[in-house]
Structures are given as C-alpha cells and as structure tokens.
C-alpha positions as CSV (number, residue, x, y, z in Angstrom):
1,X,18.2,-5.2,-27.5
2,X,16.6,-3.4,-24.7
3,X,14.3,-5.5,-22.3
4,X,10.8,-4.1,-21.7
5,X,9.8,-2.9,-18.2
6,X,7.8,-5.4,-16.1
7,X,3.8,-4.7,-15.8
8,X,2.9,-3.4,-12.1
9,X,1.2,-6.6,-12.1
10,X,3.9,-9.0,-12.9
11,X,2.5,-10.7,-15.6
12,X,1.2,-9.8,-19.1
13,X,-2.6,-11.0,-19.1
14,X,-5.5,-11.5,-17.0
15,X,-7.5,-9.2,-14.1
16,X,-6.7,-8.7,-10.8
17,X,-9.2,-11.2,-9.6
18,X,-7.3,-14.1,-11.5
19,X,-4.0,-12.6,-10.5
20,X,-5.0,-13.0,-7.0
21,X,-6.5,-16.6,-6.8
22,X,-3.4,-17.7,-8.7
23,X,-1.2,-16.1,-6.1
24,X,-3.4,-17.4,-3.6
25,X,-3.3,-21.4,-4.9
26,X,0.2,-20.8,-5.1
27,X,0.7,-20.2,-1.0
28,X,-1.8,-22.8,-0.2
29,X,-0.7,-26.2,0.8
30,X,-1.9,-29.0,0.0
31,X,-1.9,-30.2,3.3
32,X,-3.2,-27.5,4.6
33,X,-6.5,-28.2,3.3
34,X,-6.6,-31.4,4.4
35,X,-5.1,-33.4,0.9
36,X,-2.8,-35.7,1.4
37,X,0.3,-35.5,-0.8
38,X,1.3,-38.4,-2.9
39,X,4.7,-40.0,-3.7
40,X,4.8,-38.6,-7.2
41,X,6.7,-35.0,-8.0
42,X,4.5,-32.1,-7.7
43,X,5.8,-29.5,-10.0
44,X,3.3,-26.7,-8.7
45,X,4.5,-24.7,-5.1
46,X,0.9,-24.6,-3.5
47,X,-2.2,-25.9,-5.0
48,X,-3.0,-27.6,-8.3
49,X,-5.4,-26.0,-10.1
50,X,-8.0,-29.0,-10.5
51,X,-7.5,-29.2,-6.8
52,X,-8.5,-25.8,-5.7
53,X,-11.7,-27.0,-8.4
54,X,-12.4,-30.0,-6.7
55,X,-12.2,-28.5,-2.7
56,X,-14.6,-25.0,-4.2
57,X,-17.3,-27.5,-6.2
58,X,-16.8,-25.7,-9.3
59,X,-15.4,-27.5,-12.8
60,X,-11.9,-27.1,-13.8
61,X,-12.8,-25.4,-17.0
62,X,-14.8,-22.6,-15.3
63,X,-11.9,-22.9,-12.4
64,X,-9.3,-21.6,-15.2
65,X,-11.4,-19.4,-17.0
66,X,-11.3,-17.2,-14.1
67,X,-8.2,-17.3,-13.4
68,X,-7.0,-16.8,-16.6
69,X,-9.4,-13.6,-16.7
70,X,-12.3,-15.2,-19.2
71,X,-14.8,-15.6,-16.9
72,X,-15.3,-12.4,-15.3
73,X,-18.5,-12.7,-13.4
74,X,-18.4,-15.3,-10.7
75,X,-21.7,-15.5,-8.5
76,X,-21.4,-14.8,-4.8
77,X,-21.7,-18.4,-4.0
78,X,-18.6,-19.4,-6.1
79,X,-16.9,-16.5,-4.4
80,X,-17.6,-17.9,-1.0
81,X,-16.9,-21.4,-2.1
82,X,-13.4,-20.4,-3.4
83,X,-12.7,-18.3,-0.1
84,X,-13.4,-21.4,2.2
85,X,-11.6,-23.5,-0.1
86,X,-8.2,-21.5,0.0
87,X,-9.2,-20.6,3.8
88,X,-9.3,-16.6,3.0
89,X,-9.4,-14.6,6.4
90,X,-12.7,-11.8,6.2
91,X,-10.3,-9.0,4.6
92,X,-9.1,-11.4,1.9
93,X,-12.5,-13.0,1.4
94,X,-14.0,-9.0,1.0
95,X,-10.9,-8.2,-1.5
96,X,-11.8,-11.3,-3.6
97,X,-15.4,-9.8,-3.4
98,X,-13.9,-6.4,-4.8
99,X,-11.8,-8.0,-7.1
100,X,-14.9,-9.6,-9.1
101,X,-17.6,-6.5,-8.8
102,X,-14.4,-4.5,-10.6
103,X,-13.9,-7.5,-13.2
104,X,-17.8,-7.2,-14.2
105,X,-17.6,-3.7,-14.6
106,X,-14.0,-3.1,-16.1
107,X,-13.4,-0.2,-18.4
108,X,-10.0,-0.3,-20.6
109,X,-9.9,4.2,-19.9
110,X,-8.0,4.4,-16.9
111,X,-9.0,6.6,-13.5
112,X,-7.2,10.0,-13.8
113,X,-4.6,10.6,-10.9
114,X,-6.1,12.6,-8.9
115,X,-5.2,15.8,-7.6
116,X,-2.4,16.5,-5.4
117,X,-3.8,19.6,-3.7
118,X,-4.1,19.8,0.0
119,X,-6.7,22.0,1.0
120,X,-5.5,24.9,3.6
121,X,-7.5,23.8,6.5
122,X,-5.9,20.6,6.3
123,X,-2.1,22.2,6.4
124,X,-3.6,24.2,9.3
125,X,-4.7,21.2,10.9
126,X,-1.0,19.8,10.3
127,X,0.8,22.7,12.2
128,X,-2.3,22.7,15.1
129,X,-0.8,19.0,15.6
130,X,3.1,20.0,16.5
131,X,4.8,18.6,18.1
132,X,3.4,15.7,17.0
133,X,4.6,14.3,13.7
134,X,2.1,15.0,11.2
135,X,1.3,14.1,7.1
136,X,-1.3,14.0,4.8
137,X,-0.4,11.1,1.9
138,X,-2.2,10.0,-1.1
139,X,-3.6,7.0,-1.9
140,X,-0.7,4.9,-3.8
141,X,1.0,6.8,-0.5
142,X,2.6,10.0,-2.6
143,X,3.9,12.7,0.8
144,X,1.6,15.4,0.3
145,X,2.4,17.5,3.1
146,X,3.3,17.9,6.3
147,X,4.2,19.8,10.0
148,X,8.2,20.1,10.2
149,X,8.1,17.1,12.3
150,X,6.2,14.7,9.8
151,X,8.5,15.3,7.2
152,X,11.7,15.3,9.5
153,X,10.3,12.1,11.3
154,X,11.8,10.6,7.9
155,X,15.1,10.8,8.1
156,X,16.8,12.0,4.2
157,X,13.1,12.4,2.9
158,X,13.3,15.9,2.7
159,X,16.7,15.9,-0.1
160,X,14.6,14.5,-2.6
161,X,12.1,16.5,-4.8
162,X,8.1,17.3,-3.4
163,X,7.0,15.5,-6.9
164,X,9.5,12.2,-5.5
165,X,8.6,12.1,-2.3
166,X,6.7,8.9,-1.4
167,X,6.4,6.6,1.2
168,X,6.9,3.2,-0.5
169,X,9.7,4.7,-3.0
170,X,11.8,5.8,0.7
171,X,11.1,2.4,2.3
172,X,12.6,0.5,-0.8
173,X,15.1,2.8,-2.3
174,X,16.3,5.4,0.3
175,X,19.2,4.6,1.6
176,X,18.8,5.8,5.0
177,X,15.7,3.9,5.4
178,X,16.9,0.7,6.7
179,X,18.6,2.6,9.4
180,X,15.6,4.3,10.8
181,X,13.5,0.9,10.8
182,X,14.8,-1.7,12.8
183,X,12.0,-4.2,11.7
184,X,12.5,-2.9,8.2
185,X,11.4,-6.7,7.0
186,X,7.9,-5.8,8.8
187,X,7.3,-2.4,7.6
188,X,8.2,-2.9,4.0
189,X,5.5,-5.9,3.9
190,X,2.5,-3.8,6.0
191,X,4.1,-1.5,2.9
192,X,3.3,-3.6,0.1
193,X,-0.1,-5.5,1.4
194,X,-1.8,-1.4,1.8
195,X,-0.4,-1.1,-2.1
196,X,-1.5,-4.5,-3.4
197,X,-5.1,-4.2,-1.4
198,X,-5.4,-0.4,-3.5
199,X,-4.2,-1.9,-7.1
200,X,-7.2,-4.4,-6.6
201,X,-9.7,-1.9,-6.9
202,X,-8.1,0.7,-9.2
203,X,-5.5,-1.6,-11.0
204,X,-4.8,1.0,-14.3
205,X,-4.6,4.2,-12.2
206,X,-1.5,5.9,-13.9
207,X,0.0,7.2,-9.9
208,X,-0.1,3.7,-8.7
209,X,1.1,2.0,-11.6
210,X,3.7,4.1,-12.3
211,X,5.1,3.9,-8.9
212,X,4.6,0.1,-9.3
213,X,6.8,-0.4,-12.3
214,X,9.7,1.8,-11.0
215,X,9.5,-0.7,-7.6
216,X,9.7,-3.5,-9.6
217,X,12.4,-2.2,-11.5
218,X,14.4,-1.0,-8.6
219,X,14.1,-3.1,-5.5
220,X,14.0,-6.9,-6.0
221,X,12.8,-6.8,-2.3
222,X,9.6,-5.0,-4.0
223,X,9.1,-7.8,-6.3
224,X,9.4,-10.8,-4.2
225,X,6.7,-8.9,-2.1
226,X,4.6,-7.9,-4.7
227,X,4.6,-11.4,-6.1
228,X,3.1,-13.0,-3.0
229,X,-0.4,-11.2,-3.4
230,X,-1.2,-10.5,0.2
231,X,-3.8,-8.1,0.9
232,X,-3.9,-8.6,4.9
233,X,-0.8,-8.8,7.7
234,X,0.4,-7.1,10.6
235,X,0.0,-3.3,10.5
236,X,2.2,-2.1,14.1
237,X,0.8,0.8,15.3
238,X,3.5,1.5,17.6
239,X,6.8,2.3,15.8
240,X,10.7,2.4,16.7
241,X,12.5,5.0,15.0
242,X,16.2,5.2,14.8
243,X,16.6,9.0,14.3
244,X,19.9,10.2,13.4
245,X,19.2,13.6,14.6
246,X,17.0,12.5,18.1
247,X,18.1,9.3,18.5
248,X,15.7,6.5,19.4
249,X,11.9,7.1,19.4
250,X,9.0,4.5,20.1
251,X,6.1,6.5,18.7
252,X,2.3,5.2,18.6
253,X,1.1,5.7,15.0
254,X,-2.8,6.1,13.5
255,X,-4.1,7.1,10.5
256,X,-7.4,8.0,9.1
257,X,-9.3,8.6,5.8
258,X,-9.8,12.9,5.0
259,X,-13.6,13.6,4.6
260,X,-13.6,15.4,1.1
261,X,-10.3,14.4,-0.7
262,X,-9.4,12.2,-3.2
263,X,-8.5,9.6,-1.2
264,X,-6.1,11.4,1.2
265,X,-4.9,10.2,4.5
266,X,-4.0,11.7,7.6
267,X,-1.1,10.4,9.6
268,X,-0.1,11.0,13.1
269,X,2.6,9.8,15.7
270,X,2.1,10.6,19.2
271,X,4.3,9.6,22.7
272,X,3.3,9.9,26.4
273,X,4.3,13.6,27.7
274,X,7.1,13.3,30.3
275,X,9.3,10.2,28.4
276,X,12.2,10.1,26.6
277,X,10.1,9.5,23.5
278,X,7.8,12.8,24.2
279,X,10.9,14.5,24.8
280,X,12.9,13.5,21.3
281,X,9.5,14.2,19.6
282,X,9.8,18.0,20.6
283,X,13.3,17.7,20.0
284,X,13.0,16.6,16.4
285,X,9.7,19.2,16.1
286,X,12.3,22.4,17.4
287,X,15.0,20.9,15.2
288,X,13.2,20.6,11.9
289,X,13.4,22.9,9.1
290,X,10.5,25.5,9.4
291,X,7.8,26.2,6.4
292,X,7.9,30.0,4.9
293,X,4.5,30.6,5.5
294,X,1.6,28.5,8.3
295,X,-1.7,28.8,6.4
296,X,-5.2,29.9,7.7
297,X,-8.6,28.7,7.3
298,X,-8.8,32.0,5.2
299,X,-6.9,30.5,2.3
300,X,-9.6,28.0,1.2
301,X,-11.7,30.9,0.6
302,X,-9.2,32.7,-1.3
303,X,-9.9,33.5,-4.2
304,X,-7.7,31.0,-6.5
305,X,-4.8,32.5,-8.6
306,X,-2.6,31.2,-11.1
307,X,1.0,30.5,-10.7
308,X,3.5,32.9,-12.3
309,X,4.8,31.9,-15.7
C-alpha cells in the first residue's frame, strides 16, 4: 500500500504557533533554565511540558491547549512570559508574536501563489549590475531571473527547467551543490531558518508548501533541519564559491526586499576590483551564456500581449 507524503509541517494537526513552541521545549534543557535534573528517566529530549507551564506562570491545561492548537489567542503577556521562559532571542520572541496574530485570524482558503513576473525595469536593473552576479527570487526562494553571471554563479542551475529552478531545491538536491559550498552544513541551515521563518506567516501557501513536501521527501538532510524549528542563525554575507568554471571566489553577498512585488528579492554578489575574486567574477560574467534579448524600461509600458498558442 502506498505511504502518504509527509505534511510540509511534519505532523498532521495543530498551527504553526503550537508547532513552534513544541519544537522549541524540545531544544530547551532543563538545565538550561536553571532546573535541576533528577535521578529518574526523562523520556522527553528538552523540556516537559508542565515545566515550560510552571517557568511561563501559565496552567498546564491552557499550556497544552496551545500547543496542541486549541487555544489560539494567547495575550501578549503570556507570549512574553513563554519567550523568557524558553529564553527566545528578539527574532524568535517577534516570530512567536507572528505566529499567534496569524492563529487568531486563520482562514482554512489558502493565499494564491503569487505571480512569477519580473517586471522589465527590474531585468534592466539585473544586466545594469554585470559583472556582478545578480537575481531576483521569490519568496519560498523560486530563481526568477537573473544577469548571466547570477544564474552561472550556480554552478548546474541552468540544466534544469525555469519552472524547477529554486534555490532550496539546488542546495538539497543538486548534485553539484556540495561542491560549490564548502560550508555546505552552514548554508543549507541559513537555507532552512529564511524557509521555516516564511511558512510561520503564510503556512498553506501552495509555492511553499509544495516545495516543502518535495524537500521532505527527497533530502533527509531537509527533514532533520526542518524538524528543529529554528527561525534565527547565522546568515554569512561573505561567501566561498568553488566554481568549476572560475575556480575559487570569495564573494560579499546582500539582498534586499523589491518595492512593488510580491514579495520578490533582489540578490547581489560583489568583490574588491583588482583581486583574484574581482577578476573570476568578470571571468565567470564573460563566460556565461548570454540572454536573446536585454530589456528596456520601455517594456513595462508596453502594451501587454498574449503568448502564441
């Protein structure tokens, strides 16, 4: 009999705000929150759930109720007493905020995807960039477009179909990108904590789950990750790229929120002109296949017309 797929959220019930202070008593020591651990087996990794109760001042029925996804509208003082009690950082504390407005207000309909159009002007900005490596993503971090260099910078990307192209599917299941990472352990996990932070907020959008499930499927490296909940860590800006075409780059990376998209991002590497890094950057910019046709801020003015049939 054929096994169902795993949900993007790796269990069957609850919200995303239970899901995440479950993961979060999980990964919390005892000891780190100053209890002292008795002789007797614990059969729980982190946390017991009256515990986490006791340390936030709340009951244990109301405690479970959340996390089990009954209670779905926590006050602001239970949310900060929770957040001191599992010692939440500010960018976990603000995602546990996020979490419970969205539980308060959940619909079952789902977001649409939204659109993967890049306006012109952007792709013009793109090429004005060269020979700087240059893409525009989506927000569950679908490759959208690029200059020849953005989409060359990732080594094998460019064999697999515009609709396939993402950045999380070619960290976990491209073979070639293991290779081009030598922190690979690091990147995949900055990977995973910009994906888990996004499904808190728009949990049953069908681009993100959909690209969830397949990860699960696919990459047990994916699930182990996914499982841990983290929605903060250690995002390097500067990046070491073991091109097979250039050889090695160490490239300084930034990216930024498009005004005026649905939740598009721009994303750029740059080097300092006169190294070895500048210089494989042009190389790899020269080298790189070249698109048929550089757009103008004309286009977006154009009138629209439909595809041929």
């Amino acid at each position: 009999m054929a096994h169902e797929p795993p949900t993007p959220t790796g269990d069957g019930g609850g919200t995303e705000l239970g899901r995440f202070l479950r993961a979060r008593r999980n990964q919390t020591r005892p000891e780190q929150v100053g209890l002292t651990i008795g002789a007797g087996l614990r059969r729980t990794p982190g946390l017991r759930r009256e515990e986490l109760a006791t340390l936030a001042g709340i009951s244990i029925d109301y405690y479970v109720r959340l996390e089990r996804g009954k209670e779905t509208r926590p006050s602001p003082a239970v949310l900060d007493a929770l957040a001191r009690a599992l010692h939440l950082d500010d960018q976990e504390h603000q995602h546990l905020r996020e979490l419970a407005v969205h539980a308060a207000r959940y619909a079952p309909e789902p977001p649409p995807a939204p659109s993967r159009t890049v306006h012109p002007h952007l792709k013009l900005l793109l090429e004005t960039m060269r020979p700087n490596p240059a893409y525009i993503v989506g927000r569950s971090m679908d490759f959208l477009a690029s200059n020849p260099g953005g989409l060359a910078l990732y080594a094998g990307l460019a064999d697999w179909p515009v609709k396939q192209r993402n950045l999380a599917r070619y960290l976990f299941l491209h073979p070639a990108s293991r290779d081009l990472f030598p922190d690979w352990d690091r990147q995949v996990r900055a990977c995973v904590v910009r994906l888990r932070a996004t499904a808190g907020t728009i949990p049953d959008a069908p681009d993100l789950t959909n690209l969830v499930g397949e990860l699960l499927l696919k990459s047990p490296d994916f699930a182990r990750l996914w499982e841990r909940y983290e929605v903060t860590g250690d995002k390097p800006a500067r990046k070491t790229f073991h091109h097979p075409q250039v050889g090695t780059m160490h490239l300084t990376g930034q990216s930024m929120f498009l005004d005026g998209t649905p939740g598009q991002r721009l994303g750029v590497y740059t080097a300092e002109p006169g190294t070895p890094d500048y210089d494989a950057m042009i190389l790899l910019d020269m080298t790189a296949p070249k698109p048929d046709r550089v757009p103008t801020a004309k286009d977006d003015d154009a009138p629209r017309r439909l595809p041929p049939s």
